[in-house]
C-alpha positions as CSV (number, residue, x, y, z in Angstrom):
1,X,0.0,0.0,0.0
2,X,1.1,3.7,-0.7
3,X,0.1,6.5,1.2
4,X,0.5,9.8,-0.4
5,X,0.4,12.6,2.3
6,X,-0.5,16.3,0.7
7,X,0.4,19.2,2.4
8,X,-1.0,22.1,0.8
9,X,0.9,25.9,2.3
10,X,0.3,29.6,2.1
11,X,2.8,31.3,4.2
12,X,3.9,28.4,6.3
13,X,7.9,29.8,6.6
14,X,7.3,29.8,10.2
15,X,6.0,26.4,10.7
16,X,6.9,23.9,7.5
17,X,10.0,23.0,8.9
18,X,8.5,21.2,12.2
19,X,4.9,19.6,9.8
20,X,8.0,18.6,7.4
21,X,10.1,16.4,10.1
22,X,7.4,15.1,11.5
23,X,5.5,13.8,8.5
24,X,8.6,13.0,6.9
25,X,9.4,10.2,10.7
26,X,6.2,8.9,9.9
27,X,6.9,5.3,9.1
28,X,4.1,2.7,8.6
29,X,5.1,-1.1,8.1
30,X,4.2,-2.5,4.9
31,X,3.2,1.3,3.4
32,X,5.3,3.1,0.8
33,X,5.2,6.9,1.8
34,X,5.3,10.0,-0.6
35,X,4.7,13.6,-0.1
36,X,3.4,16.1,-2.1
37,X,3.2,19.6,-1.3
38,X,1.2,22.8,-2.4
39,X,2.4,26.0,-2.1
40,X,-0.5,28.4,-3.3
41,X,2.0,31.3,-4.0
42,X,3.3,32.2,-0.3
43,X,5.0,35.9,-0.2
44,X,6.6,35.1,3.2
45,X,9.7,32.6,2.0
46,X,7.8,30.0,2.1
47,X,8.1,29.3,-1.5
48,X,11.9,29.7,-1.5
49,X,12.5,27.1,1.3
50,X,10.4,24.6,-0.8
51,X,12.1,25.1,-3.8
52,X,15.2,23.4,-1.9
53,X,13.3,20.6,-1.1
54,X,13.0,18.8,-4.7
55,X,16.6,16.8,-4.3
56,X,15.0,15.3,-0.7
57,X,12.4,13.2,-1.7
58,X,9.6,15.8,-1.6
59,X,7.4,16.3,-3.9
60,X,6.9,20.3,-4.7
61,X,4.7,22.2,-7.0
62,X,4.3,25.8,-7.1
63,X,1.0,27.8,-7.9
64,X,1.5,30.9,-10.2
65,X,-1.4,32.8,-8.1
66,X,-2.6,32.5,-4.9
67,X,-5.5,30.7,-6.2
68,X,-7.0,29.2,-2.0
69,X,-6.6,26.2,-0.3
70,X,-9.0,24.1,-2.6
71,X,-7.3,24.5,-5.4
72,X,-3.8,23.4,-3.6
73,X,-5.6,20.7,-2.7
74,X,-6.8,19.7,-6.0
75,X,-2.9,20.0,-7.3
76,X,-1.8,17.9,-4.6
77,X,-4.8,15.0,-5.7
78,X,-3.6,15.6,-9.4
79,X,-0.3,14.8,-8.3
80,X,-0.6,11.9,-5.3
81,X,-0.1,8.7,-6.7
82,X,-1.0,7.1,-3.4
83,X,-3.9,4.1,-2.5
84,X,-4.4,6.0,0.7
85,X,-4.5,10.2,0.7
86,X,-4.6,11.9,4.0
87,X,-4.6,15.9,4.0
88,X,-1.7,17.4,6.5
89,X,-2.6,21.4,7.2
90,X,0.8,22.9,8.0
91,X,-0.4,24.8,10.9
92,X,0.1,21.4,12.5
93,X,-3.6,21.0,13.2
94,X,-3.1,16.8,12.7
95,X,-1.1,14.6,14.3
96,X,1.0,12.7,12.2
97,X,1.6,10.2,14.5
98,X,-1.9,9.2,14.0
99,X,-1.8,8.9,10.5
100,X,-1.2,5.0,10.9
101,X,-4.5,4.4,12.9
102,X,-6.2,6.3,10.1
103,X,-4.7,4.0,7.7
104,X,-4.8,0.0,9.6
């Protein structure tokens, strides 16, 4: 099984780096994990901290516009290749460590 985690960001500089390390420990025996992230045109640095992350197994795409969260969302979907998709707000809302009791 694959579980594709999207993390869809608007002006996240502040907290990416902690949603980012945590998601990123996750580990799930058996599942295959990839993560895709969103950012919907941050103006904070946001957008230049993710543009580092393509060489580290991250998966990064880049709205042109700030265009809301549904529409990050929808990019991360068109992107996910998962079995399993769960949505991971950077504000740290969700608790990763749950993510396999969502899953089992």
């Amino acid at each position: 099984m694959k579980l594709s985690v999207i993390i869809p960001v608007y002006n996240e500089v502040k907290t990416f780096d902690k949603v980012l390390a945590q998601v990123s420990s996750v580990s799930i025996r058996g599942v295959e994990k990839e993560i895709v992230v969103v950012d919907d045109f941050s103006t904070d640095g946001t957008r230049e901290r993710l543009s580092k992350l393509k060489d580290k197994g991250v998966n990064v795409f880049f709205h042109d516009a700030n265009m809301g969260k549904g529409s990050a969302v929808r990019t991360g979907l068109s992107h996910a290749t998962g079995d399993v998709v769960i949505f991971q707000d950077a504000d740290m809302e969700y608790d990763p460590d749950d993510y396999e009791k969502l899953v089992m």
